[in-house]
C-alpha angles and dihedrals in degrees: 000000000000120000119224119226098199121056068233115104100248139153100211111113122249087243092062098050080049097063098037081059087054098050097044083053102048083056104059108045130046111260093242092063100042086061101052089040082061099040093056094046085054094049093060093045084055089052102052086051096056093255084278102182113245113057114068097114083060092057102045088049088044092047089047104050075048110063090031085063090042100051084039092057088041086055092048091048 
């Protein structure tokens, strides 16, 4: 089974569109702020768990996948 990033019909991988995301916002902030910007994302997801201890990694990912999409969509408007 392959997810699909777009409402558009596509074959292109979810993993793909993720990583193009990634690239695109790498490229319009500075890498200092992106970094603070998903810190603190990951941070937040943290909170709303309790702080239970395993699944940092999770949140970071999840935070990261996050703002790349945010700063992408704020490109597109």
């Amino acid at each position: 089974m392959r997810l699909m990033v777009s409402a558009q019909p596509s074959d292109r991988p979810l993993s793909a569109a993720i990583a193009d995301n990634a690239r695109i916002a790498q490229s319009l902030v500075e890498p200092a702020m992106r970094h603070a910007m998903i810190t603190e994302a990951a941070y937040f997801r943290a909170l709303r768990r309790g702080f239970a201890p395993g699944h940092e990694l999770d949140d970071w990912l999840a935070a990261e996948i996050e703002i790349n999409e945010l700063l992408v969509n704020a490109l597109l408007k």
